[in-house]
CHARMM-style PDB file with segment names, atoms N, HN, CA, C and O in Angstrom:
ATOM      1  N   UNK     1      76.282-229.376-145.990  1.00  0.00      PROA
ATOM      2  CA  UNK     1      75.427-228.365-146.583  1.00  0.00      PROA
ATOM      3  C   UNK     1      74.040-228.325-145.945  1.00  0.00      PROA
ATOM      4  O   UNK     1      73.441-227.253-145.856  1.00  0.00      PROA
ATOM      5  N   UNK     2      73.457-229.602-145.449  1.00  0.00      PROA
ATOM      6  HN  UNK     2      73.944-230.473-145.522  1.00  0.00      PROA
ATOM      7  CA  UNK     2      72.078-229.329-144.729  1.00  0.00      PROA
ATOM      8  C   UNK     2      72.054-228.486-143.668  1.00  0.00      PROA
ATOM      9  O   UNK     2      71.175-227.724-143.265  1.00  0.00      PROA
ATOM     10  N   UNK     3      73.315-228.770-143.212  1.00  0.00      PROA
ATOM     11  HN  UNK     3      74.028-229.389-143.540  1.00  0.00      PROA
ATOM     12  CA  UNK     3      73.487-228.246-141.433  1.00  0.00      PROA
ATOM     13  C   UNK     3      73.696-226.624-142.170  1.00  0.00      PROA
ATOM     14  O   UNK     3      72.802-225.949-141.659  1.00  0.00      PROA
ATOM     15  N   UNK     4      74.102-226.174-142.664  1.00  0.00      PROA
ATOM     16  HN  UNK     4      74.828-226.722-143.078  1.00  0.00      PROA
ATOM     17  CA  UNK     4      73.794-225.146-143.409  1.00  0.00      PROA
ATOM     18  C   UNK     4      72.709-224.486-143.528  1.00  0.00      PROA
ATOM     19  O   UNK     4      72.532-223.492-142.822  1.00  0.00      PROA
ATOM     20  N   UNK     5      71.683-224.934-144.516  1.00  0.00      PROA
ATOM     21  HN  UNK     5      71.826-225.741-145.088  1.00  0.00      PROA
ATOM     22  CA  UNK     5      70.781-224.406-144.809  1.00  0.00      PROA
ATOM     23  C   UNK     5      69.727-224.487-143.730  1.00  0.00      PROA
ATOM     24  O   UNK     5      68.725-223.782-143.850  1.00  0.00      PROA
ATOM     25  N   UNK     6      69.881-225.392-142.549  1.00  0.00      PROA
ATOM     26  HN  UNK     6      70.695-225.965-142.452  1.00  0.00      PROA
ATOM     27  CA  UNK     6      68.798-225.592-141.187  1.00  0.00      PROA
ATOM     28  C   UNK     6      69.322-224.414-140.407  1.00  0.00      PROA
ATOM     29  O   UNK     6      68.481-223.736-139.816  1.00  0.00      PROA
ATOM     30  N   UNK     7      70.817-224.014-140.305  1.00  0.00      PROA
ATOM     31  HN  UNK     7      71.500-224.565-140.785  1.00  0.00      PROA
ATOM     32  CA  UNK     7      71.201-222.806-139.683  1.00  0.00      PROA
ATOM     33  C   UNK     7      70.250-221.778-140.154  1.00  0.00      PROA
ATOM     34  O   UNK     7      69.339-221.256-139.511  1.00  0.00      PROA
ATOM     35  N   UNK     8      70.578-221.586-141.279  1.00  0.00      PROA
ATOM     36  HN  UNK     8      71.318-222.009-141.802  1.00  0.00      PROA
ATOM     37  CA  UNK     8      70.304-220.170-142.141  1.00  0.00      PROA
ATOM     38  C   UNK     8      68.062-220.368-141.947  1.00  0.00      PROA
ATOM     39  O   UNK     8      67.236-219.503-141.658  1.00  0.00      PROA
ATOM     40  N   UNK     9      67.912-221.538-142.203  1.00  0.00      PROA
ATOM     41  HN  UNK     9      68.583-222.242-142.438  1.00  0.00      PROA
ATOM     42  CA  UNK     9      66.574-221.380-141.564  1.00  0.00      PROA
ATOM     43  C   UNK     9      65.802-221.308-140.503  1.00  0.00      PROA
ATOM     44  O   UNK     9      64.575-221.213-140.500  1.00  0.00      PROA
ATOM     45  N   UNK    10      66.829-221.372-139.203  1.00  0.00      PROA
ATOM     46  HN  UNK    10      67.826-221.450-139.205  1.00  0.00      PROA
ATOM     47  CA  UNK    10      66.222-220.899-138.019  1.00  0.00      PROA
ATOM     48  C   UNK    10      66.792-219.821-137.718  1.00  0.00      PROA
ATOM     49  O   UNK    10      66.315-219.281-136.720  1.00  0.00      PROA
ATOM     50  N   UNK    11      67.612-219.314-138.191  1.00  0.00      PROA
ATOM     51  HN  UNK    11      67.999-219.754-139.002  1.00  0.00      PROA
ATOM     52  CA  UNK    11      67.901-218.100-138.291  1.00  0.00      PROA
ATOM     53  C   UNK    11      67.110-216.921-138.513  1.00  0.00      PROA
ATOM     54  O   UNK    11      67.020-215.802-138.010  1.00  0.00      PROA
ATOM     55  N   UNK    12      66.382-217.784-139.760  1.00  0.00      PROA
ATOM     56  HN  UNK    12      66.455-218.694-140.170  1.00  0.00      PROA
ATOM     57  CA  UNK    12      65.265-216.667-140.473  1.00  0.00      PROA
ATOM     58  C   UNK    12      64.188-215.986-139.754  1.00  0.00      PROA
ATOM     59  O   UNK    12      63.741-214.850-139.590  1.00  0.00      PROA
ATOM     60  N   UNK    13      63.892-217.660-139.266  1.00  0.00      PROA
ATOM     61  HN  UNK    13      64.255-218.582-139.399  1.00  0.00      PROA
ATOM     62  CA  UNK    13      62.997-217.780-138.035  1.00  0.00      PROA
ATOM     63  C   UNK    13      62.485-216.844-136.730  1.00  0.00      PROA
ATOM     64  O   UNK    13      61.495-216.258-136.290  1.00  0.00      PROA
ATOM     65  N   UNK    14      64.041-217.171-136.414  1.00  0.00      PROA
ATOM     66  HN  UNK    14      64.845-217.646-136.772  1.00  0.00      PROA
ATOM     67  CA  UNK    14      64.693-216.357-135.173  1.00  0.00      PROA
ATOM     68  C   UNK    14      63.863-214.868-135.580  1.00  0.00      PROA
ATOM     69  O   UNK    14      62.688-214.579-135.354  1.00  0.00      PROA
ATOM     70  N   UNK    15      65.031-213.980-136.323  1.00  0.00      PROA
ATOM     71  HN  UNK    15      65.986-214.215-136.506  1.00  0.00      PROA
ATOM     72  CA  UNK    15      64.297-212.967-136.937  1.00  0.00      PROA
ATOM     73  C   UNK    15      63.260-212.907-136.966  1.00  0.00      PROA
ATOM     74  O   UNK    15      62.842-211.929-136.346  1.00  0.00      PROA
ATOM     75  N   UNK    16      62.226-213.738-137.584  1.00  0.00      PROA
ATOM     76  HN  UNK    16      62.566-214.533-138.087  1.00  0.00      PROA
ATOM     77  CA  UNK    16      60.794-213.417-137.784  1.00  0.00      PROA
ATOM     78  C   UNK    16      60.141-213.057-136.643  1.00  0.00      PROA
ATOM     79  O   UNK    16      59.272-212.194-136.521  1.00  0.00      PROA
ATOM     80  N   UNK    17      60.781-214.023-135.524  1.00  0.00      PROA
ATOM     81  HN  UNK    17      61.487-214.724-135.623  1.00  0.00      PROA
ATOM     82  CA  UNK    17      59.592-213.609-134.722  1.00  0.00      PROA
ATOM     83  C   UNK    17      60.333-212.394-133.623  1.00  0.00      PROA
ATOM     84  O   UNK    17      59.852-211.999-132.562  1.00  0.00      PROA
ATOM     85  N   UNK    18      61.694-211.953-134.289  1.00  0.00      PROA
ATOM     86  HN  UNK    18      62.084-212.274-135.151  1.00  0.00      PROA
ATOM     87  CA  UNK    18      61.676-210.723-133.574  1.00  0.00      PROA
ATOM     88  C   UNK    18      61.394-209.349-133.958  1.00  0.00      PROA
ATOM     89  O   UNK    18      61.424-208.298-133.318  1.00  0.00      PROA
ATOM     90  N   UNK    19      61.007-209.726-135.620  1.00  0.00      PROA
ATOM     91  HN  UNK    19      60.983-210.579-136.140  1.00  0.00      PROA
ATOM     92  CA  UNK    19      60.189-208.704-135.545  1.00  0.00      PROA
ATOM     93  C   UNK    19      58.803-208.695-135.667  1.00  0.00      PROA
ATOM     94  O   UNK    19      58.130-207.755-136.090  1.00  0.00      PROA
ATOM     95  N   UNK    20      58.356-209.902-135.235  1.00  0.00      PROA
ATOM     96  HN  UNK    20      58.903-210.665-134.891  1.00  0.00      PROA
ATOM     97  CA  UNK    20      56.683-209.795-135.211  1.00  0.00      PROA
ATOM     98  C   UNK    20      56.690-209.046-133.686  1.00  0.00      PROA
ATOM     99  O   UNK    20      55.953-208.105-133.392  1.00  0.00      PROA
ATOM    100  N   UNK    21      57.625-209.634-132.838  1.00  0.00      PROA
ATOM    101  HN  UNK    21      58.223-210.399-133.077  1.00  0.00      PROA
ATOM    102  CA  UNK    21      57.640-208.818-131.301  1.00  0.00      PROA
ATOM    103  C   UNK    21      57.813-207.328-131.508  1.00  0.00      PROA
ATOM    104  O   UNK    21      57.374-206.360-130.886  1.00  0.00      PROA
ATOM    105  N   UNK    22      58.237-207.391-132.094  1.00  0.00      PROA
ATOM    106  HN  UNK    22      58.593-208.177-132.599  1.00  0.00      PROA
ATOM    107  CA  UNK    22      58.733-205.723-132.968  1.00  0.00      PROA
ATOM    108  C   UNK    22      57.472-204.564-132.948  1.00  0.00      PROA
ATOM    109  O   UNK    22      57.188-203.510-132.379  1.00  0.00      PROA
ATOM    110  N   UNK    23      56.787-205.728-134.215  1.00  0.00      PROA
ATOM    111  HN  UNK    23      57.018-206.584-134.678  1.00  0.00      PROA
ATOM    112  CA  UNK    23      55.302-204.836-134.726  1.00  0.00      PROA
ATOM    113  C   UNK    23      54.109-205.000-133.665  1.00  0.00      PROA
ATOM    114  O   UNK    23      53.161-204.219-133.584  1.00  0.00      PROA
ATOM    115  N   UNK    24      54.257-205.884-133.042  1.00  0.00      PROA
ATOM    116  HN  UNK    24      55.027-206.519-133.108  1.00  0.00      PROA
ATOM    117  CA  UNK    24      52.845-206.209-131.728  1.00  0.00      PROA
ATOM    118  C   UNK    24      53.075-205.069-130.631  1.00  0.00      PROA
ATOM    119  O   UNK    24      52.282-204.156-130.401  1.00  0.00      PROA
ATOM    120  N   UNK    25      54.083-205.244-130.109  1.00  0.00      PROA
ATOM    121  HN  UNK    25      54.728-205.985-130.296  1.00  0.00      PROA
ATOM    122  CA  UNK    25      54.579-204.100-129.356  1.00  0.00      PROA
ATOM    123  C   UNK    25      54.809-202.549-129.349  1.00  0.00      PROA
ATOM    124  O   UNK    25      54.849-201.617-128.546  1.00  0.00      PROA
ATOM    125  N   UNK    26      54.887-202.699-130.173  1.00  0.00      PROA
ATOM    126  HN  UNK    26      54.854-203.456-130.825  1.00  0.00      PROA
ATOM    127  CA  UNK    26      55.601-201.276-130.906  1.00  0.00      PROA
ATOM    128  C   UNK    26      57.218-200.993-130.165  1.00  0.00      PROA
ATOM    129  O   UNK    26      57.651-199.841-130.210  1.00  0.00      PROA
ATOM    130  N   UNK    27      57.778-201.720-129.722  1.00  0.00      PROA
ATOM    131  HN  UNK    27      57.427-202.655-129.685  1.00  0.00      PROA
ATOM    132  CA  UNK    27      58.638-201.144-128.928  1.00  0.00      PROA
ATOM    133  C   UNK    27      60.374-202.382-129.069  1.00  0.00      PROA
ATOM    134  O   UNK    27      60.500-203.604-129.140  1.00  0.00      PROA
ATOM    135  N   UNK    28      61.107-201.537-129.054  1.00  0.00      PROA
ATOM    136  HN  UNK    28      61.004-200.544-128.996  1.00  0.00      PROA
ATOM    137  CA  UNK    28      61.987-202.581-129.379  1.00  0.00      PROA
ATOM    138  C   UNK    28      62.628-202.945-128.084  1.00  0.00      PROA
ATOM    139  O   UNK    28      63.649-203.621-128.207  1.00  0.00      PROA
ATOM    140  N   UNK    29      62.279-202.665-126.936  1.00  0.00      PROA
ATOM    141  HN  UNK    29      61.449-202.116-126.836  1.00  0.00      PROA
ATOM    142  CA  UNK    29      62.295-203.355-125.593  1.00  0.00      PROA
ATOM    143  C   UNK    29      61.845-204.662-125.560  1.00  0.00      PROA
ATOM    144  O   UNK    29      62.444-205.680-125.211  1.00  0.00      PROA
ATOM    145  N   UNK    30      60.712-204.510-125.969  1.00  0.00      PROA
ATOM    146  HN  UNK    30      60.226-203.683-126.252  1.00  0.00      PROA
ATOM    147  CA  UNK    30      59.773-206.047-125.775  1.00  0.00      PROA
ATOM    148  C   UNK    30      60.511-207.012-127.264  1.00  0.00      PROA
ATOM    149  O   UNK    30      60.692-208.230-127.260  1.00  0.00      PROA
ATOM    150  N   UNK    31      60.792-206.187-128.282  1.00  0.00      PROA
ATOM    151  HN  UNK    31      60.645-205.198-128.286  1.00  0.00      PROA
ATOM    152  CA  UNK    31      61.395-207.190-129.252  1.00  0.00      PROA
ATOM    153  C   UNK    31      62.777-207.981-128.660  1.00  0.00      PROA
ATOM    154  O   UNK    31      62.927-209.122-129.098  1.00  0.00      PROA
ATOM    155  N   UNK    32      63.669-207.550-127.830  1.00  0.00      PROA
ATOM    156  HN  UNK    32      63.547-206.624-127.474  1.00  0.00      PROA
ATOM    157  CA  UNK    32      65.244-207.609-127.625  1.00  0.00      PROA
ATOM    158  C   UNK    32      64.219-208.711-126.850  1.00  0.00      PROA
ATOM    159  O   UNK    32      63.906-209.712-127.493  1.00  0.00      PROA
ATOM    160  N   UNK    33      63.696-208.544-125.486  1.00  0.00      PROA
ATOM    161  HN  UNK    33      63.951-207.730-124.963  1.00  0.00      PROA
ATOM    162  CA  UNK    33      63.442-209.483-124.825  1.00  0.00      PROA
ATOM    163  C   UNK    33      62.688-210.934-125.379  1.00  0.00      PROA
ATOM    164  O   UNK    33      62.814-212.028-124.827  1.00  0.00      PROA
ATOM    165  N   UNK    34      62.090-210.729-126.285  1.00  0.00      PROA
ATOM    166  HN  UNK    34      61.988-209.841-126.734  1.00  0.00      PROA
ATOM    167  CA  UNK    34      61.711-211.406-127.021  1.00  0.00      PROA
ATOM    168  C   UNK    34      62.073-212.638-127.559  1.00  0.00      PROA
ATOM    169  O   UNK    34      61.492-213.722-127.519  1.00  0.00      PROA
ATOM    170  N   UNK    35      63.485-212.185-128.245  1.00  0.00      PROA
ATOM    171  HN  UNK    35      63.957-211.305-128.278  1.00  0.00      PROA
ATOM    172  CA  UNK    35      64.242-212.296-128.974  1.00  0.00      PROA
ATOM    173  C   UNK    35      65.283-212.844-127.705  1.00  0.00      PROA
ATOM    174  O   UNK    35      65.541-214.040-127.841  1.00  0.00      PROA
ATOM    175  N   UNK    36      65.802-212.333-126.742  1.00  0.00      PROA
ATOM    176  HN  UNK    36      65.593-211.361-126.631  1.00  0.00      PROA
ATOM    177  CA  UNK    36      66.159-213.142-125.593  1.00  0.00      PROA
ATOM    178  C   UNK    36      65.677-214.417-125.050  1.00  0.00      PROA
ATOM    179  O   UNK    36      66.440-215.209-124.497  1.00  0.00      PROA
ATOM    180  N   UNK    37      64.650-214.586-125.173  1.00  0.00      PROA
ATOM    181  HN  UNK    37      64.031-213.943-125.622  1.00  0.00      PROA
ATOM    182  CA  UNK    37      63.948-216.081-124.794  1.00  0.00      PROA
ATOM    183  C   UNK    37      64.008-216.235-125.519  1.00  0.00      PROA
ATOM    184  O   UNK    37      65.151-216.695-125.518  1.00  0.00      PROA
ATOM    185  N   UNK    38      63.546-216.308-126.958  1.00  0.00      PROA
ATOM    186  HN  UNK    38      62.618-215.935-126.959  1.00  0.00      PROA
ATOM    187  CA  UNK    38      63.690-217.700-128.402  1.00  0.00      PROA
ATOM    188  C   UNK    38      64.941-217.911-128.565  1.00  0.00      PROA
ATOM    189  O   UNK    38      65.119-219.128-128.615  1.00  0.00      PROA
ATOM    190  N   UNK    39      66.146-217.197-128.702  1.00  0.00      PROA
ATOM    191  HN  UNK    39      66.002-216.208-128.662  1.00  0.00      PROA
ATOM    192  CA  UNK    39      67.146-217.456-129.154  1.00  0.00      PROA
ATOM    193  C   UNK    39      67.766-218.732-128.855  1.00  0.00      PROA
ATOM    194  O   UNK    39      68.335-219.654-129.438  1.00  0.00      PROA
ATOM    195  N   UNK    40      67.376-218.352-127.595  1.00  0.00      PROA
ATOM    196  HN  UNK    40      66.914-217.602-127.122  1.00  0.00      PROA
ATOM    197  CA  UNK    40      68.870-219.684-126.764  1.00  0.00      PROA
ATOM    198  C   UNK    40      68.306-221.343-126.760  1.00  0.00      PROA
ATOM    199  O   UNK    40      68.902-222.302-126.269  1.00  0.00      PROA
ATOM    200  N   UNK    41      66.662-221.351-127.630  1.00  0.00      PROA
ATOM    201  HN  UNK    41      66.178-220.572-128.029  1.00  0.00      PROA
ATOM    202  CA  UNK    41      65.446-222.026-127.317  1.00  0.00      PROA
ATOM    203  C   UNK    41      66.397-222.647-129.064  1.00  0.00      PROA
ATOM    204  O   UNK    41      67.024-223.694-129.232  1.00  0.00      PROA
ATOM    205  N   UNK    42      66.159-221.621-129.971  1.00  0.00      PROA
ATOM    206  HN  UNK    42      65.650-220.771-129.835  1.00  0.00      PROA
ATOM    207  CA  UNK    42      66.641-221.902-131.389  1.00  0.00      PROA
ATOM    208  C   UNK    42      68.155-222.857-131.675  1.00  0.00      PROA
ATOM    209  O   UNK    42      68.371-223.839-132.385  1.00  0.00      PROA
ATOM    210  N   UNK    43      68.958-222.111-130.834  1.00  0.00      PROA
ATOM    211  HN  UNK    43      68.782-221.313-130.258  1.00  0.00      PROA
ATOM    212  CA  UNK    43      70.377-222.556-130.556  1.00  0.00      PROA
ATOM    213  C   UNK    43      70.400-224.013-130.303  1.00  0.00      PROA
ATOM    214  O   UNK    43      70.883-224.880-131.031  1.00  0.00      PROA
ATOM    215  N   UNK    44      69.891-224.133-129.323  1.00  0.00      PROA
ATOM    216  HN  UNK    44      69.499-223.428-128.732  1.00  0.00      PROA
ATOM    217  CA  UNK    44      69.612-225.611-128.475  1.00  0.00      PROA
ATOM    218  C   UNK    44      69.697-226.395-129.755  1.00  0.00      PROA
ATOM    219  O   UNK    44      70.587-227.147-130.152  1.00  0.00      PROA
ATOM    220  N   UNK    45      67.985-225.861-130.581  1.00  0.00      PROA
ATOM    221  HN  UNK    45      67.262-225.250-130.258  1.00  0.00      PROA
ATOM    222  CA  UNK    45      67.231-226.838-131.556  1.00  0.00      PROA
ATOM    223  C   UNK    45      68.460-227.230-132.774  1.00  0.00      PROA
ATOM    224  O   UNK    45      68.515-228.200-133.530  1.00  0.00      PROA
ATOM    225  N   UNK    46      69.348-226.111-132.623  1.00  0.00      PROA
ATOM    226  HN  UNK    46      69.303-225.323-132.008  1.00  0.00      PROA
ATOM    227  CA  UNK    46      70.337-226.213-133.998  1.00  0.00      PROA
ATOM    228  C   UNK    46      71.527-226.914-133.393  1.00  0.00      PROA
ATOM    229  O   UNK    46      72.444-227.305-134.115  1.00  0.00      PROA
ATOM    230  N   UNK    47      71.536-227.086-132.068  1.00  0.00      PROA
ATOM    231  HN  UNK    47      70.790-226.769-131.482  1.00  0.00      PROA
ATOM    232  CA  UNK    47      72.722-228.282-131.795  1.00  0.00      PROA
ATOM    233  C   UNK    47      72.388-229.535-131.494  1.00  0.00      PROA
ATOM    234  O   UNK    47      73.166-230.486-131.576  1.00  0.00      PROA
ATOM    235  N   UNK    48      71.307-229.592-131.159  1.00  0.00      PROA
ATOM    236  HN  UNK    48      70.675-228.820-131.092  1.00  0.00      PROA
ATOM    237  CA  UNK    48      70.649-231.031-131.468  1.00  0.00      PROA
ATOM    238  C   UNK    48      70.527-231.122-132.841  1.00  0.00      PROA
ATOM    239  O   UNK    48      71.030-232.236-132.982  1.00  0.00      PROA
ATOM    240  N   UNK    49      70.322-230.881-133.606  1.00  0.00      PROA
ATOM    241  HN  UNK    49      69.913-229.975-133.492  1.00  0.00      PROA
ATOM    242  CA  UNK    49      70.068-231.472-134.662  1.00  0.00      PROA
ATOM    243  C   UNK    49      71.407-231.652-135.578  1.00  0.00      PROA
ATOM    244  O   UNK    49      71.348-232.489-136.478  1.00  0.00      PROA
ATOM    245  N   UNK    50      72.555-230.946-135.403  1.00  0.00      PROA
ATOM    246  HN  UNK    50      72.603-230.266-134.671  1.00  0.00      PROA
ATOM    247  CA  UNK    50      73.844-231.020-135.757  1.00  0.00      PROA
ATOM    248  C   UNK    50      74.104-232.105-135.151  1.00  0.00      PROA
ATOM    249  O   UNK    50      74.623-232.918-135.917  1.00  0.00      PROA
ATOM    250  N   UNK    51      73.975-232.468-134.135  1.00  0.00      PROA
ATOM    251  HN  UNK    51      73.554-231.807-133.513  1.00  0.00      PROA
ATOM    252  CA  UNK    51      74.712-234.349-132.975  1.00  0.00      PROA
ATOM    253  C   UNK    51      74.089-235.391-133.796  1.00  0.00      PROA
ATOM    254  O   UNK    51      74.655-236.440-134.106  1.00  0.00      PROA
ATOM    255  N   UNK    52      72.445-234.932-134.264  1.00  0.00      PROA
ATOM    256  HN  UNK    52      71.985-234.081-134.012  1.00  0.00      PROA
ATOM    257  CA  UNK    52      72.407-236.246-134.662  1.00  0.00      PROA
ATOM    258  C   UNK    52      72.760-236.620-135.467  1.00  0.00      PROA
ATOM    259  O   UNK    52      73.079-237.792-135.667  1.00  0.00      PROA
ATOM    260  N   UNK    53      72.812-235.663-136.230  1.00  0.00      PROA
ATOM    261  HN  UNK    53      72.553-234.711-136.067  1.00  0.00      PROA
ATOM    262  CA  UNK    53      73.289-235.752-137.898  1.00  0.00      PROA
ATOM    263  C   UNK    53      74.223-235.978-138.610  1.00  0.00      PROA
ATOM    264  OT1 UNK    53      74.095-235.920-139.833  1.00  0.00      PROA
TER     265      UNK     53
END
C-alpha cells in the first residue's frame, strides 16, 4: 500500500508541474516538453524507491 500511495504522489507531482509549465508558458508545447524531461526523472525516483523497499 505505500508503494501505492508514493505512486499516486509523484504522480500528482508529475502533473503539477505540468501544468505550472502549462500556465508560465502559455503554450502546451513547452508543457509536453516539460513534462518530457520530469517524467522519466519521476519514474526513475519511483523505481528506486520500490527496490528498496
Amino acid at each position: 500500500m505505500p508503494r501505492l500511495a508514493l505512486f499516486i504522489d509523484a504522480f500528482g507531482l508529475l502533473c503539477d508541474d505540468l501544468w505550472s509549465y502549462y500556465e508560465t508558458a502559455g503554450r502546451p508545447l513547452w508543457a509536453v516538453r516539460g513534462f518530457l524531461l520530469i517524467a522519466p526523472l519521476g519514474w526513475l525516483l519511483i523505481a528506486g524507491i520500490n527496490t528498496v523497499s
